[in-house]
VOBA-1610 file (N, C-alpha, C; in pm, whole numbers, padded with zeros to 5 digits, always signed):
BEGIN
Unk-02515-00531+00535Unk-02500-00580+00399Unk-02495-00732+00398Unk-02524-00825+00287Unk-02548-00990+00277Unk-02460-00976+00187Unk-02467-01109+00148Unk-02360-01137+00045Unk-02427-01132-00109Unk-02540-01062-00091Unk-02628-01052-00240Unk-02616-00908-00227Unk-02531-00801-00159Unk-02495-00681-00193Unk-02437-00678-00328Unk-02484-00520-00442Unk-02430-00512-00562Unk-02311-00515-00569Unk-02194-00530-00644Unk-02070-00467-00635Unk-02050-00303-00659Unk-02132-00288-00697Unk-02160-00091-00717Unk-02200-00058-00575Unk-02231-00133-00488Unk-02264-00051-00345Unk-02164-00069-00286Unk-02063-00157-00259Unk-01907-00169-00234Unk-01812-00063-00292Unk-01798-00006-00414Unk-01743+00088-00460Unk-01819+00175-00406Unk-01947+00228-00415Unk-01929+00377-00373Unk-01944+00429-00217Unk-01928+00273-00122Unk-01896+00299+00017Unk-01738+00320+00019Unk-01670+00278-00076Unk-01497+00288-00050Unk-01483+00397-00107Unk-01578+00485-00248Unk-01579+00620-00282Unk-01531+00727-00168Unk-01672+00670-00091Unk-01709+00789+00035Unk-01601+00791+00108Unk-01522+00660+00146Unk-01446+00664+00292Unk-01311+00737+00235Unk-01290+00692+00103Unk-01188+00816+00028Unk-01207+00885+00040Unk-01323+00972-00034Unk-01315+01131+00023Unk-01356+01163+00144Unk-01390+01117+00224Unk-01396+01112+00357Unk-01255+01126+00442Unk-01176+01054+00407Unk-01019+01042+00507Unk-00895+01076+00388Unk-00946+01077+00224Unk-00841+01120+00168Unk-00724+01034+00117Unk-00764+00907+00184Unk-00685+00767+00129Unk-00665+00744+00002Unk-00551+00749-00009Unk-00561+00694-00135Unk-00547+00552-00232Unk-00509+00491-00051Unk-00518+00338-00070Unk-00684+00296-00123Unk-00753+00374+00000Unk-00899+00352+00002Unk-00941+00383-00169Unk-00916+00440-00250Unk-00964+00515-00377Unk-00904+00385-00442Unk-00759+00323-00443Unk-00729+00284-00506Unk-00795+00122-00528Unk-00873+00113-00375Unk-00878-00053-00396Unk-01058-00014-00403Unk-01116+00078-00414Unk-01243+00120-00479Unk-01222+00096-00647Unk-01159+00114-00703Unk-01119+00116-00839Unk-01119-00014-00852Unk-01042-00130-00757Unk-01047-00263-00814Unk-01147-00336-00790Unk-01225-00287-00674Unk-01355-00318-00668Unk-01501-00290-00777Unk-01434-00210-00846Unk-01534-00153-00934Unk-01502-00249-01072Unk-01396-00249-01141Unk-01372-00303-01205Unk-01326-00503-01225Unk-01373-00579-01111Unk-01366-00708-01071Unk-01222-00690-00996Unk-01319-00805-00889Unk-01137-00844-00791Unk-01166-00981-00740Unk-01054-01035-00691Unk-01093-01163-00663Unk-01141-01228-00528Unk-01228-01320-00492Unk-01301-01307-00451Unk-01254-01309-00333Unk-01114-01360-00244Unk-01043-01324-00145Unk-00955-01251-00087Unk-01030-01142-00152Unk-00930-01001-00188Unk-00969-00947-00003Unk-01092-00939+00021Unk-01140-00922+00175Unk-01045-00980+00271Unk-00974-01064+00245Unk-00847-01127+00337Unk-00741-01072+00353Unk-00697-00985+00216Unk-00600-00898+00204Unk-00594-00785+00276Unk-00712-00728+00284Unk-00824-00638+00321Unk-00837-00627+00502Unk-00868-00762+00552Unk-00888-00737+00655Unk-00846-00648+00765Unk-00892-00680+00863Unk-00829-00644+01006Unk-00684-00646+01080Unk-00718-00794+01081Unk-00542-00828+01103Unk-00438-00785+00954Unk-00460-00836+00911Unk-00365-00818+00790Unk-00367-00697+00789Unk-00423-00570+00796Unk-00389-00446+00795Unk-00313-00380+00947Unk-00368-00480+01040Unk-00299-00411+01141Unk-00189-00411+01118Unk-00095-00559+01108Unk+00035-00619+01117Unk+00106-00527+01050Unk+00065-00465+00874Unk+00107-00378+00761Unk+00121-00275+00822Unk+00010-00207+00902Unk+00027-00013+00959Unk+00152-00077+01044Unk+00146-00167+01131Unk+00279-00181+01240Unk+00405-00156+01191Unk+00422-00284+01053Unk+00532-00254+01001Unk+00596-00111+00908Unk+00464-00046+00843Unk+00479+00062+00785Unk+00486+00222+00908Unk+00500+00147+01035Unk+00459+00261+01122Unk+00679+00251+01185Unk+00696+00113+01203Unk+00828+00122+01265Unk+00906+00126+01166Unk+00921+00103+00997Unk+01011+00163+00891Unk+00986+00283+00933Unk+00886+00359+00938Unk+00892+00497+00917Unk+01007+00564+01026Unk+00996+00489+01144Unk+01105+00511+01237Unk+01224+00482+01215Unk+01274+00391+01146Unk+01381+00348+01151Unk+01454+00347+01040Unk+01392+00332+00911Unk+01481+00332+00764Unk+01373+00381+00643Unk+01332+00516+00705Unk+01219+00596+00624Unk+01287+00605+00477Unk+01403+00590+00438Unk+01475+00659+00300Unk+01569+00502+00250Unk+01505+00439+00215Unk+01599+00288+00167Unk+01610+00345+00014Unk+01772+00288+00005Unk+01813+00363-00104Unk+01853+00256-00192Unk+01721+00241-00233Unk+01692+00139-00369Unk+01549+00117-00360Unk+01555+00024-00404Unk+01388-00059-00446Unk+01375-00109-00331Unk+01235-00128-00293Unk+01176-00210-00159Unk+01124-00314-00267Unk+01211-00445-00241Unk+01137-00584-00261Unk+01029-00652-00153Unk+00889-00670-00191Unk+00832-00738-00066Unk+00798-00856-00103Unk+00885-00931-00040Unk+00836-01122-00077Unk+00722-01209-00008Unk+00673-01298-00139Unk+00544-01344-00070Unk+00397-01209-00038Unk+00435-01096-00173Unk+00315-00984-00129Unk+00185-01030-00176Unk+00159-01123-00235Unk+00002-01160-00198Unk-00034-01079-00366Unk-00146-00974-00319Unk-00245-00908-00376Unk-00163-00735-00421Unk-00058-00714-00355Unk+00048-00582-00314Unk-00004-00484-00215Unk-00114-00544-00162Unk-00124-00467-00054Unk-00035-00420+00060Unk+00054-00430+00079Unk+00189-00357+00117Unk+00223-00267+00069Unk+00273-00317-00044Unk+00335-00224-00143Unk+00231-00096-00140Unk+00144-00059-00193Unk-00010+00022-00165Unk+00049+00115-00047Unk+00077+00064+00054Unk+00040+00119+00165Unk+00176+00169+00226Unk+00328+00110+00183Unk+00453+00227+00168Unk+00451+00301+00043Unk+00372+00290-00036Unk+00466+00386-00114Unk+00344+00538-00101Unk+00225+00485-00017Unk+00157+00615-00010Unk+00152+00633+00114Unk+00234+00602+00186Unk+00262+00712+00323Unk+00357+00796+00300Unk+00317+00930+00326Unk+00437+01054+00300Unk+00554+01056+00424Unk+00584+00955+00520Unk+00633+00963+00597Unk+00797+00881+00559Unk+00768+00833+00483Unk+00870+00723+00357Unk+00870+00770+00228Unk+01012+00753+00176Unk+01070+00799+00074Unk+01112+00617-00011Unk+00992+00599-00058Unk+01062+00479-00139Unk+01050+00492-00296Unk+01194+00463-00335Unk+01195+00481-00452Unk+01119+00391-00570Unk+01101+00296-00547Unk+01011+00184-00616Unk+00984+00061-00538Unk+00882-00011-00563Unk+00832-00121-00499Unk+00810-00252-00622Unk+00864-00356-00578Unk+00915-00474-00653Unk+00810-00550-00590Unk+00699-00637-00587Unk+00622-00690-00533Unk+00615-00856-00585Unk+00679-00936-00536Unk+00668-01063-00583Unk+00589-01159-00485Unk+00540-01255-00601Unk+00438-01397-00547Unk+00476-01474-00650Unk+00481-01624-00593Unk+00516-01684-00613Unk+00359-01765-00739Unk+00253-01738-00716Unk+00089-01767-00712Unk+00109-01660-00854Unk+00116-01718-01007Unk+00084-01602-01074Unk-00036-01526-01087Unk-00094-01564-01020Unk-00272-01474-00974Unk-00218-01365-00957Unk-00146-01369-00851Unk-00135-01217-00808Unk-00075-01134-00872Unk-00006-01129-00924Unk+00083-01003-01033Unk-00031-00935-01051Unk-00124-00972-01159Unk-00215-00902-01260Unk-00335-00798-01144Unk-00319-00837-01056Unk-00403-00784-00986Unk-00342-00693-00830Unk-00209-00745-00780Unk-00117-00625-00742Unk-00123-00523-00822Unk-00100-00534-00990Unk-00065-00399-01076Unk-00196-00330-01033Unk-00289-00365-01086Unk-00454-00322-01069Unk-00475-00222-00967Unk-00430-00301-00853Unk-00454-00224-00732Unk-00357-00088-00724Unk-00264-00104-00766Unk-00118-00026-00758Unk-00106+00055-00912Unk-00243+00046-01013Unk-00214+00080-01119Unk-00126+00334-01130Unk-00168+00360-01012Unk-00087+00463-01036Unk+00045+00480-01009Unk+00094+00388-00927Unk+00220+00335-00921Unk+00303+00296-01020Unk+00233+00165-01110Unk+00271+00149-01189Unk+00285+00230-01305Unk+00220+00352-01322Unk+00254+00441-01445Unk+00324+00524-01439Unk+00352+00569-01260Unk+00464+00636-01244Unk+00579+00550-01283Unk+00573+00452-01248Unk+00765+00371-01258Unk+00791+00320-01135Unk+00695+00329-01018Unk+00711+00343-00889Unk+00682+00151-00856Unk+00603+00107-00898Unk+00547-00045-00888Unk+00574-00127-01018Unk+00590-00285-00992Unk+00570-00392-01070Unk+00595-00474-00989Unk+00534-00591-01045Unk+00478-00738-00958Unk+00559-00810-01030Unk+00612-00956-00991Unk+00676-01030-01043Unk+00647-01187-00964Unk+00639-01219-01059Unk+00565-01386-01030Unk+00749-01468-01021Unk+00762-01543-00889Unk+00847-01588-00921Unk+00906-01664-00727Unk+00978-01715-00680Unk+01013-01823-00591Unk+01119-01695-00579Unk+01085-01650-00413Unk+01159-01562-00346Unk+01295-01677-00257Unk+01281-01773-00267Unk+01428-01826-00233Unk+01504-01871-00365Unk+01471-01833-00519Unk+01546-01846-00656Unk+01616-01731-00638Unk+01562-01599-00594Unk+01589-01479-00622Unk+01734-01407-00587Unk+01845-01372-00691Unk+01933-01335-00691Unk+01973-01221-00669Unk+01978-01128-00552Unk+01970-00975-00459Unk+02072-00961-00574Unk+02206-00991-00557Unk+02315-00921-00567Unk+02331-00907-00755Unk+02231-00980-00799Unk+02256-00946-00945Unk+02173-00820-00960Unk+02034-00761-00886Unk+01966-00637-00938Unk+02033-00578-00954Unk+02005-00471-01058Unk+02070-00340-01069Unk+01887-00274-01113Unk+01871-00153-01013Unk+01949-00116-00920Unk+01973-00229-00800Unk+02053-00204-00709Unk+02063-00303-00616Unk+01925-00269-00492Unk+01863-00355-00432Unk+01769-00361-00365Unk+01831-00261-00243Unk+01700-00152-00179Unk+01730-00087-00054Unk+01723-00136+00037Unk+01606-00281+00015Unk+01527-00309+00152Unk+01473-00446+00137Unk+01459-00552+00179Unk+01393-00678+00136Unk+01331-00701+00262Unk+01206-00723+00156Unk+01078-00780+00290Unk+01007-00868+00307Unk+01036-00987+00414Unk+00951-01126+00395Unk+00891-01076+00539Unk+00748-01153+00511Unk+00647-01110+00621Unk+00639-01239+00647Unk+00665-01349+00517Unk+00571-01473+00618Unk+00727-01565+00621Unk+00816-01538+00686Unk+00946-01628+00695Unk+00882-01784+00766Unk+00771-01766+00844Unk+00694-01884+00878Unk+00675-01990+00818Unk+00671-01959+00676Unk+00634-02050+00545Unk+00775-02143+00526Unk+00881-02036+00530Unk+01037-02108+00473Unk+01070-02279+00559Unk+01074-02380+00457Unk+01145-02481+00536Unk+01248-02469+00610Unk+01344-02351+00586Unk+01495-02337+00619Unk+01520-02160+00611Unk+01474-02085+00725Unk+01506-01956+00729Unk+01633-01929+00763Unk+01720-01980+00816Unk+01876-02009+00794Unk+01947-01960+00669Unk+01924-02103+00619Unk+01951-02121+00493Unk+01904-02036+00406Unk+01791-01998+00371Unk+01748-01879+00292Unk+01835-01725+00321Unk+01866-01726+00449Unk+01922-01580+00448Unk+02063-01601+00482Unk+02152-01739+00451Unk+02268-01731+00391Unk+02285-01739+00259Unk+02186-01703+00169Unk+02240-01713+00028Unk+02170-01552+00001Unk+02189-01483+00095Unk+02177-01320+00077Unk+02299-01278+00079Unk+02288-01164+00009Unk+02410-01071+00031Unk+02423-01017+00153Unk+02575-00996+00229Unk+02599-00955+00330Unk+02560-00810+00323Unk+02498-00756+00465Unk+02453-00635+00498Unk+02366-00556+00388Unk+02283-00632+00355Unk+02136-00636+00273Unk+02067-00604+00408Unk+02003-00496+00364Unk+01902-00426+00464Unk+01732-00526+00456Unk+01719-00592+00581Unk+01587-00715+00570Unk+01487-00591+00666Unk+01370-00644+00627Unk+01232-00632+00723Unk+01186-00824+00728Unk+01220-00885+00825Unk+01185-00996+00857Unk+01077-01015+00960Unk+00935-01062+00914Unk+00828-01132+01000Unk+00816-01277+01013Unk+00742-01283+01140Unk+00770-01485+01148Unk+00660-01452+01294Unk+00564-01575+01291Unk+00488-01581+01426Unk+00507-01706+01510Unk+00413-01726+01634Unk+00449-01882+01682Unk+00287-01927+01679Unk+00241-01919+01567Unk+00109-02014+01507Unk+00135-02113+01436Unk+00170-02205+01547Unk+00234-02364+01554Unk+00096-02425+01463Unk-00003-02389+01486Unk-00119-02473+01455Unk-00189-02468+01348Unk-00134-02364+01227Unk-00126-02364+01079Unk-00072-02428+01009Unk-00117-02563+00903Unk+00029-02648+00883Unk+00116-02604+00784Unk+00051-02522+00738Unk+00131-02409+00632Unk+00221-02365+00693Unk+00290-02343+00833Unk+00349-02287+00887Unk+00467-02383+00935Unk+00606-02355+00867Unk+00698-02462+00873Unk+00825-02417+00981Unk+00854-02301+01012Unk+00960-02227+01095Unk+00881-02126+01181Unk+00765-02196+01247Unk+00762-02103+01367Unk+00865-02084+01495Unk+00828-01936+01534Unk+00938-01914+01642Unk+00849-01901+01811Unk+00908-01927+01911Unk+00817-01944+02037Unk+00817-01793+02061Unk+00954-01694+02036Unk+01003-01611+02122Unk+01057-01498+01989Unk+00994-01343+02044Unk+01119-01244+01937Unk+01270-01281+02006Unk+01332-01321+02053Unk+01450-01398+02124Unk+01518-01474+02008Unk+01392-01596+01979Unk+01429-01688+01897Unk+01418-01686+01735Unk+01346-01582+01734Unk+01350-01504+01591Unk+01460-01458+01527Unk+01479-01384+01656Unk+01627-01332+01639Unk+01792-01428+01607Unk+01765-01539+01650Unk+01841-01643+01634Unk+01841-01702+01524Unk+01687-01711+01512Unk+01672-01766+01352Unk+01746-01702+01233Unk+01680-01580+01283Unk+01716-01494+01175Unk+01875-01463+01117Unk+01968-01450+01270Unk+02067-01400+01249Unk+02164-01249+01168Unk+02031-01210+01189Unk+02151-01040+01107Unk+02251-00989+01195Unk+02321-00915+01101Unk+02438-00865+01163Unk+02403-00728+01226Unk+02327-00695+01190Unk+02309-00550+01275Unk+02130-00539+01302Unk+02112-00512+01394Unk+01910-00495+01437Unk+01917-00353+01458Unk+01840-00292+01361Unk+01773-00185+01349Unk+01617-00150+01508Unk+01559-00258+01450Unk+01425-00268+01520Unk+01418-00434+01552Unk+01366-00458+01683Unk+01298-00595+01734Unk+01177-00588+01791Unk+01108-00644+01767Unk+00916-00598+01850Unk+00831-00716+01837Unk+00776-00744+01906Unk+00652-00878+01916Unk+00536-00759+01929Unk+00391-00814+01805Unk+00267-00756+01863Unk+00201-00892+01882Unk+00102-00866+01984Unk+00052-00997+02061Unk-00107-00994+01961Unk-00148-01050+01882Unk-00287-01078+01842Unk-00394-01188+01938Unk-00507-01192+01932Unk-00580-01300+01983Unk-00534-01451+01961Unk-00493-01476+01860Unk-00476-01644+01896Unk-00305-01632+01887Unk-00237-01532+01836Unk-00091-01584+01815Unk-00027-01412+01833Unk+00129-01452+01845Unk+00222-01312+01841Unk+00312-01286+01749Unk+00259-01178+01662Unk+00397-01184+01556Unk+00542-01108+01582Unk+00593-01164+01531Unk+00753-01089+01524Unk+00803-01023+01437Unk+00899-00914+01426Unk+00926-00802+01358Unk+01110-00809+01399Unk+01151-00790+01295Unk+01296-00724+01241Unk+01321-00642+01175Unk+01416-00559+01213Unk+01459-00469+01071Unk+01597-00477+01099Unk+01722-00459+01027Unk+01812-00462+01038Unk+01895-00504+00871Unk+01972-00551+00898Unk+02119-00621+00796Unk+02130-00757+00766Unk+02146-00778+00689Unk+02235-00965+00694Unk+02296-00948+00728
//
């Protein structure tokens, strides 16, 4: 395929691979493909970015399959996360809170997530995940999830103005050479330091081609 492929031949290859494997991620982001998406939605999409997501959606499933509240995921982009816990049957999540800071993304998380959202199960929220006040939700959050803690000037500081024994999924890599990237860590060692929770559920480094990411689950 070139880049002068229709957008109707993109939908009905993501048709097929739906009914093909039964995805319903796959069906769902056929739908946003059919109806316009934006044009770096393929990033969301990719390789890596999906690996890192099955990893993390593969070791919740091990470790805190039933969070008993809302899964907040901070910094979710497009909600491709979100997409992809709340349709694995291996997890019991009661709703997914999907915030970006970029109001692009809301309108087009829902899109992607639109059966979610009519269940009650999804909504996007445009808004600065270090403003964000845990302990005022009601319901109170099950689970909070930053993937790119890399970004934070002060990951410290950000997860002392959490509530104590707030259940985190914390990611962070050592891709020193992104300048977007303000708190890289060398070591899951030093992640762990960074991070500081009070209780670790899960610790894991996956090694990619140019860099290694890091994984937490645990408590403040």
């Amino acid at each position: 395929m070139t880049h002068d492929t229709p957008p109707d031949a993109f939908y009905d290859i993501l048709r097929g691979v739906a009914a093909l494997t039964g995805n319903g991620v796959v069906a769902d982001l056929a739908r946003l493909v059919a109806d316009g998406m934006p044009q770096d939605l393929w990033i969301a999409f990719n390789h890596k970015q999906i690996g890192s997501k099955r990893w993390l959606v593969d070791a919740l499933a091990d470790v805190l399959p039933q969070p008993q509240g809302p899964v907040w995921v901070l910094g979710a982009w497009y909600g491709v996360l979100g997409a992809l816990l709340l349709d694995d049957a291996r997890l019991a999540i009661p709703a997914v809170v999907s915030v970006d800071l970029d109001p692009v993304c809301a309108p087009v998380a829902e899109r992607l997530n639109r059966r979610h959202v009519a269940s009650g199960h999804f909504r996007a929220l445009t808004a600065d995940m270090t403003t964000l006040d845990f302990a005022a939700q009601t319901p109170a959050p099950g689970l909070v999830i930053n993937t790119s803690c890399e970004h934070l000037v002060d990951v410290p500081g950000w997860m002392s103005t959490l509530p104590h024994g707030l259940p985190m999924l914390l990611q962070s890599n050592d891709y020193v050479r992104e300048p977007d990237h303000r708190s890289c860590v060398p070591s899951l060692e030093a992640f762990q330091a960074q991070a500081g929770l009070s209780e670790t559920l899960f610790a894991g480094a996956l090694p990619t081609k140019n860099y290694t990411r890091f994984m937490l689950i645990g408590r403040r």
